[in-house]
KEDRENDREN-914087 format. One line per 5 residues: number of its first residue (from 1); their letters; for each residue x, y, z of N, C-alpha, C, O. Coordinates in steps of 0.1 Angstrom, whole numbers, padded with zeros to 4 digits, always signed. Example, Ala and Ser with C-alpha at 12.3 -4.5 7.8 and 13.67 -1.06 7.14 Angstrom:
<atoms>
1) AS) +0132/-0057/+0078/+0123/-0045/+0078/+0132/-0033/+0078/+0142/-0033/+0085; +0128/-0022/+0071/+0137/-0011/+0071/+0129/+0000/+0079/+0134/+0011/+0080
</atoms>
This chain:
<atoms>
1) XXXXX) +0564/+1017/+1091/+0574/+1023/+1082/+0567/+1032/+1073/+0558/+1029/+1065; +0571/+1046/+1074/+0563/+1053/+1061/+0567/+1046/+1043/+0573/+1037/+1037; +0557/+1059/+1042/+0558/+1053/+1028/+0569/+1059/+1019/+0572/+1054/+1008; +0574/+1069/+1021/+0588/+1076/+1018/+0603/+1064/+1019/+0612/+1064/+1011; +0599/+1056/+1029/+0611/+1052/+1034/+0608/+1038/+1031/+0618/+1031/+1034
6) XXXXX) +0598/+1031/+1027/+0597/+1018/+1024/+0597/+1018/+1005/+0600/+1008/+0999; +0594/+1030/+0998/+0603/+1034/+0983/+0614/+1034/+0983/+0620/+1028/+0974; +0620/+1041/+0992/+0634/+1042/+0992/+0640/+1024/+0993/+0645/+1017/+0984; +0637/+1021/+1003/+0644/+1001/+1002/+0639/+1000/+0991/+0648/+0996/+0983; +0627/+1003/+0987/+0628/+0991/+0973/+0634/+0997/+0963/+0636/+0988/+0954
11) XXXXX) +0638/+1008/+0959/+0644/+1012/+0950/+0658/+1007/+0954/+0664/+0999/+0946; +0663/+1011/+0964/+0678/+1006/+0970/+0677/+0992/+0961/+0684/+0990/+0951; +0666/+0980/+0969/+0663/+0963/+0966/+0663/+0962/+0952/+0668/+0951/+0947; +0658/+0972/+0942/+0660/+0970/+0924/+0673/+0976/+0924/+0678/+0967/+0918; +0681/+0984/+0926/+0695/+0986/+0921/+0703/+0976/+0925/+0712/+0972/+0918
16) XXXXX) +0702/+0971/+0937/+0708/+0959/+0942/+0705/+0943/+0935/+0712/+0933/+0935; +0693/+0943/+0930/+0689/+0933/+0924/+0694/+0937/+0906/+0700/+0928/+0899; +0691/+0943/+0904/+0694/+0947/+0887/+0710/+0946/+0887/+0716/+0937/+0881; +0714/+0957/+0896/+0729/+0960/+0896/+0737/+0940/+0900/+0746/+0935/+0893; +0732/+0934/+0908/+0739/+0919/+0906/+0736/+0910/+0895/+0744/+0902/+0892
21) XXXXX) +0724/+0913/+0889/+0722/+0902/+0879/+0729/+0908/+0865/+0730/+0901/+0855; +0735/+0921/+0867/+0743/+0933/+0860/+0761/+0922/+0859/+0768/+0918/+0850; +0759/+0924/+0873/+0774/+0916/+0872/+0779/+0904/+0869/+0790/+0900/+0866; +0765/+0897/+0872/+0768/+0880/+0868/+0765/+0882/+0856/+0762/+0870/+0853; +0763/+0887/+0846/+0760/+0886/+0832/+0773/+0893/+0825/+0778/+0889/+0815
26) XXXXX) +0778/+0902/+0831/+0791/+0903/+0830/+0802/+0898/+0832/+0813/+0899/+0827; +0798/+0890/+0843/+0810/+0878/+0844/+0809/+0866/+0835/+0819/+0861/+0830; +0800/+0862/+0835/+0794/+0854/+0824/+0805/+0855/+0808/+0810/+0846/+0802; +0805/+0867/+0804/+0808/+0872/+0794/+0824/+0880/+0797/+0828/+0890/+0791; +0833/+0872/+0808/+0843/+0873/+0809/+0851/+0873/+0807/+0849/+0872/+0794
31) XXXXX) +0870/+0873/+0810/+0878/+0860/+0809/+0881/+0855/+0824/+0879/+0861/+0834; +0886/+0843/+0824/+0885/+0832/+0835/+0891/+0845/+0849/+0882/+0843/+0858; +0897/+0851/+0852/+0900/+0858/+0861/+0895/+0866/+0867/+0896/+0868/+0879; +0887/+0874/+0856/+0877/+0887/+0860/+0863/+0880/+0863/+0855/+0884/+0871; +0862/+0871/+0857/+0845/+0864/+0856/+0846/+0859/+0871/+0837/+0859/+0879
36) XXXXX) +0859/+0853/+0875/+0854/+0849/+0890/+0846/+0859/+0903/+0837/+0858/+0911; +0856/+0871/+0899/+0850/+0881/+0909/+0844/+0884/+0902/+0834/+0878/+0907; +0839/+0891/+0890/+0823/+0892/+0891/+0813/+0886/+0895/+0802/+0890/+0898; +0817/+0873/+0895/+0805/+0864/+0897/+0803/+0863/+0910/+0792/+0860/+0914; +0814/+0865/+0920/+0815/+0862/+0935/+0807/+0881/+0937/+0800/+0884/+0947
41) XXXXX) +0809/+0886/+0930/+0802/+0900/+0937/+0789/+0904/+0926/+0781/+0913/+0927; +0790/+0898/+0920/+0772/+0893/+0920/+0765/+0888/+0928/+0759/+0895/+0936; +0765/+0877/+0927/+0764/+0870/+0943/+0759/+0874/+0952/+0747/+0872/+0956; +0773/+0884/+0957/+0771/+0890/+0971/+0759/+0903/+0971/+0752/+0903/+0981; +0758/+0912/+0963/+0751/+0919/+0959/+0738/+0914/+0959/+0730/+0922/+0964
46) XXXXX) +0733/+0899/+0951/+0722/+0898/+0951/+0718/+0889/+0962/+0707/+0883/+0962; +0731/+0887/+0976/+0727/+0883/+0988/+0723/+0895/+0995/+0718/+0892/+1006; +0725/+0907/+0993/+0720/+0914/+1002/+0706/+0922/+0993/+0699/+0932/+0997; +0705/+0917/+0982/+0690/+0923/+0976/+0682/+0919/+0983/+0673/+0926/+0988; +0686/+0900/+0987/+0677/+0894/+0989/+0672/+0895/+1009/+0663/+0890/+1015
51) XXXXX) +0686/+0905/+1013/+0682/+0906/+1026/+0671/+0921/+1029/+0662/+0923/+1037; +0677/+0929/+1018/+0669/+0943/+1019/+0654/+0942/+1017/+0647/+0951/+1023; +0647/+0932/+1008/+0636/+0934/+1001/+0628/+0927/+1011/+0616/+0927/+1011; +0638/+0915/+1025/+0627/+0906/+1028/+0632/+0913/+1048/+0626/+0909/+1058; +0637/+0918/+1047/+0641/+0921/+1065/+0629/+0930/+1069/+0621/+0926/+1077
56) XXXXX) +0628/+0939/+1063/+0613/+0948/+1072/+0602/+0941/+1069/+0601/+0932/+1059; +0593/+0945/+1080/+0579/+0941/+1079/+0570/+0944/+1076/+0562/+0948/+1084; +0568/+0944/+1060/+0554/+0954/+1052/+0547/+0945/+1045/+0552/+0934/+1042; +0537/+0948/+1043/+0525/+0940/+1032/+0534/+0938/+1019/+0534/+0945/+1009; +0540/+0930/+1022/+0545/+0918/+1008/+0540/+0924/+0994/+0543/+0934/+0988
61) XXXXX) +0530/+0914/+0992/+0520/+0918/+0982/+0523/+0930/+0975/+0527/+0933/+0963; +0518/+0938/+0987/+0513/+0954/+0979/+0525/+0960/+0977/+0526/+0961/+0964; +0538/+0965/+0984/+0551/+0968/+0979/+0558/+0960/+0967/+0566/+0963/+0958; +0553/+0949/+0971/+0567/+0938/+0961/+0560/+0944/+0946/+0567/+0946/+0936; +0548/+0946/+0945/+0542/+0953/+0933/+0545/+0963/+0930/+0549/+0965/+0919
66) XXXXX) +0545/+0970/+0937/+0557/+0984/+0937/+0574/+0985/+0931/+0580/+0992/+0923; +0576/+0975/+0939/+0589/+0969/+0937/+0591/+0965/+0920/+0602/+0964/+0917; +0583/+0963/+0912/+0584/+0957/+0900/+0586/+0965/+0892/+0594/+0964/+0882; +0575/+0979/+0896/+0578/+0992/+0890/+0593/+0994/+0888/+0599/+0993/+0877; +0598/+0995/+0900/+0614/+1006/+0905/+0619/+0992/+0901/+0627/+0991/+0911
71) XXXXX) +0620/+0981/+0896/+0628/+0972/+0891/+0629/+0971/+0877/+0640/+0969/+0872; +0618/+0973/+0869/+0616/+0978/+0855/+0622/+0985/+0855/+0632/+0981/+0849; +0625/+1001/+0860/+0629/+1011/+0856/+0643/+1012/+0856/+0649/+1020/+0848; +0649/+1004/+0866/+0659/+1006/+0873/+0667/+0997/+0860/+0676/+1002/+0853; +0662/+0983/+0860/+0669/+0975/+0848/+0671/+0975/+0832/+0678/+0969/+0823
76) XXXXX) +0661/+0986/+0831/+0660/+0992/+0816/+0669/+1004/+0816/+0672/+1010/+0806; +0673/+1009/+0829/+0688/+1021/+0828/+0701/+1015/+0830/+0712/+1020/+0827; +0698/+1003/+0835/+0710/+0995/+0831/+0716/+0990/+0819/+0727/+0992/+0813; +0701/+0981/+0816/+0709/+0977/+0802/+0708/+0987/+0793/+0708/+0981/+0782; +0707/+1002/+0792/+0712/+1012/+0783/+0725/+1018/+0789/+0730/+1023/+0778
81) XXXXX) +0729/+1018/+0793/+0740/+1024/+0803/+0752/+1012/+0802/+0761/+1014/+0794; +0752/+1000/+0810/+0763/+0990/+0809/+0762/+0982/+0798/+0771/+0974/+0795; +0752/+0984/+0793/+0751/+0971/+0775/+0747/+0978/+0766/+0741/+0971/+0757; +0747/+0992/+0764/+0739/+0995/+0753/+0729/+0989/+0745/+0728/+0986/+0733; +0719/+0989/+0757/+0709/+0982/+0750/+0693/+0991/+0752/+0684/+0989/+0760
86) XXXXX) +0694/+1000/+0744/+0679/+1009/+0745/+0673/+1001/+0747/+0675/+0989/+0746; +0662/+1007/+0751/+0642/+1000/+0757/+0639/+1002/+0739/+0644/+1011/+0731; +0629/+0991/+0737/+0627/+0993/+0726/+0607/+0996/+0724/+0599/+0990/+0732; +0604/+1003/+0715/+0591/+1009/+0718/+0583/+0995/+0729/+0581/+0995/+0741; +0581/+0986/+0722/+0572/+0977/+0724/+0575/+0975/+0748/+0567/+0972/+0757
91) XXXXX) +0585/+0977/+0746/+0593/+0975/+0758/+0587/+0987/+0765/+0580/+0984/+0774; +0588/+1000/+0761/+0586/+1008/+0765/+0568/+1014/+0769/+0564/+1022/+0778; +0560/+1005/+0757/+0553/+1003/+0758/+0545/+0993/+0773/+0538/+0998/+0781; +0549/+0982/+0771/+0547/+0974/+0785/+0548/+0982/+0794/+0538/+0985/+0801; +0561/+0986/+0796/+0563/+0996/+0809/+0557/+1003/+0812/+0558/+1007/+0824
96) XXXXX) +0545/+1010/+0803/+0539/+1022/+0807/+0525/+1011/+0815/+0518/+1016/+0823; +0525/+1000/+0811/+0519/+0992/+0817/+0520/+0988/+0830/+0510/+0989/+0838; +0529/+0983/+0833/+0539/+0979/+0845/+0535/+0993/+0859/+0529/+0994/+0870; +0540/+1001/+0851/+0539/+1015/+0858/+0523/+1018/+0862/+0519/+1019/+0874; +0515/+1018/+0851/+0499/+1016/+0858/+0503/+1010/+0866/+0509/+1015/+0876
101) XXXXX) +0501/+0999/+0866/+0496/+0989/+0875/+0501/+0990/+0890/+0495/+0990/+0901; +0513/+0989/+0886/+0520/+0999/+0905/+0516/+1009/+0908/+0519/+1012/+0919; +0507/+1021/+0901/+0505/+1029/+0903/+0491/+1027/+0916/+0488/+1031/+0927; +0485/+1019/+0908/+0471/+1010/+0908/+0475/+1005/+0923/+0470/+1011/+0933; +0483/+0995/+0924/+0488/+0988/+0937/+0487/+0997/+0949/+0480/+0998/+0959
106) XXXX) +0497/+1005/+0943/+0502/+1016/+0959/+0488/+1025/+0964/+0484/+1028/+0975; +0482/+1028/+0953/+0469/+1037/+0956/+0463/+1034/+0967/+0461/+1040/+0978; +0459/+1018/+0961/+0450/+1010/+0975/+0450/+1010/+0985/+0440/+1012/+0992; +0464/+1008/+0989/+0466/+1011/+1004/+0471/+1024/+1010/+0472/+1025/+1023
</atoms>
């Protein structure tokens, strides 16, 4: 699998993963009617995170590290966007952390 096209799944696998734990936190914070289907499409959403991120066959390891990157990123545009909740320096800080380090990961190989 190139490497164009194995970013692309994991980024797809963090919006699918961010975006369900998006919904069950929102259903969470429901009323009894709406909270069910969010929660049932949470769920589902983070049943197919869990099929996208593990169906191809790549060095685990070294992508799923990658994967942390584009899950960081992906989940700190969330919670600014559906919760108004800015990255806050210290946050933003880490991240630039996070980001080495996948940067680090993917180089390797």
């Amino acid at each position: 699998m190139s490497s164009s096209l194995s970013l692309l799944l994991l980024f797809l696998a963090a919006v699918l993963e961010a975006g369900g734990d998006a919904l069950m936190r929102a259903g969470m914070r429901s009323p009894v009617p709406l909270r069910i289907a969010l929660l049932l499409a949470g769920a589902a959403v983070l049943f197919v995170y869990g099929y996208t991120v593990n169906a191809p066959r790549w060095d685990f390891g070294r992508l799923l590290g990658v994967y942390v990157v584009l899950f960081f990123i992906v989940a700190q545009a969330i919670a600014w966007l559906a919760f108004r909740q800015p990255p806050s320096h210290a946050t933003l800080l880490g991240g630039a952390f996070i980001l080495a380090g996948g940067v680090i990961v993917f180089a390797r190989g």
